[in-house]
N, C-alpha and C positions, 0 to 999 in steps of 0.2 A: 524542828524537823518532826515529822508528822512519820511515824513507820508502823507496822503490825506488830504486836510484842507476842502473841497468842493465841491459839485457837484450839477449840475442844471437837474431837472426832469421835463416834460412838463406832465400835467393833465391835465383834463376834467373839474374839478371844487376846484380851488386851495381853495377856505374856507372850502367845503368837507376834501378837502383832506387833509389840515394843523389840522383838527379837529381829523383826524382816526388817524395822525402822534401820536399825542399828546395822543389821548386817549387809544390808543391800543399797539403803542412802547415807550411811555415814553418821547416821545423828545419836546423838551420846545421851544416858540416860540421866538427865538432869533428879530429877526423884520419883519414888514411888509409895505408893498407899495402897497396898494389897485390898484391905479391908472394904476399898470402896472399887476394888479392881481397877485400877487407874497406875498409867505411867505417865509421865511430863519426858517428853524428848526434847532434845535441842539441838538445832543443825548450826552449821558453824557461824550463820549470820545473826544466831544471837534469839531465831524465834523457834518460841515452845509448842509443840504438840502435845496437848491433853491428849491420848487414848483411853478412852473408858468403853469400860464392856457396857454394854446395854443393845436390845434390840436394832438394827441396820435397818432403815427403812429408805429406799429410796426418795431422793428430792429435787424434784427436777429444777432445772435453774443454774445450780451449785454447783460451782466446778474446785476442786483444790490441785492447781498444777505445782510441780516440783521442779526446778530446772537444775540440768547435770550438765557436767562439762564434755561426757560424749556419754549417747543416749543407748550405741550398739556397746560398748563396753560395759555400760549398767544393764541392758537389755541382757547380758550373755552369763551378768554375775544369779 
């Protein structure tokens, strides 16, 4: 079985950002490395979200969708 285990996301403010993770999609904070400003999140299927602070630069192409089990209940959290 072939799945995604991973993936690294650059932000603006990686403790912002590890807090909306957790607070609004659920994902639990698997570890973190202040020193490199970086969090690892994990949602319950098991895959890791690097956030790391650095520069946002648009990429066109690249989509990263999330899927919820209702979109107006997470849209109103």
């Amino acid at each position: 079985m072939v799945r995604l285990d991973h993936l690294s996301l650059p932000v603006a403010d990686w403790r912002k950002s590890r807090d909306w993770y957790k607070q609004h999609l659920g994902f639990e904070v698997e570890f973190e490395i202040p020193e490199r400003q970086t969090a690892a999140m994990r949602d319950d299927a098991d895959l890791t979200v690097f956030l790391y602070e650095a520069e946002v630069v648009p990429c066109p192409g690249i989509s990263f969708t999330i899927q919820v089990d209702d979109v107006e209940a997470k849209h109103r959290n």
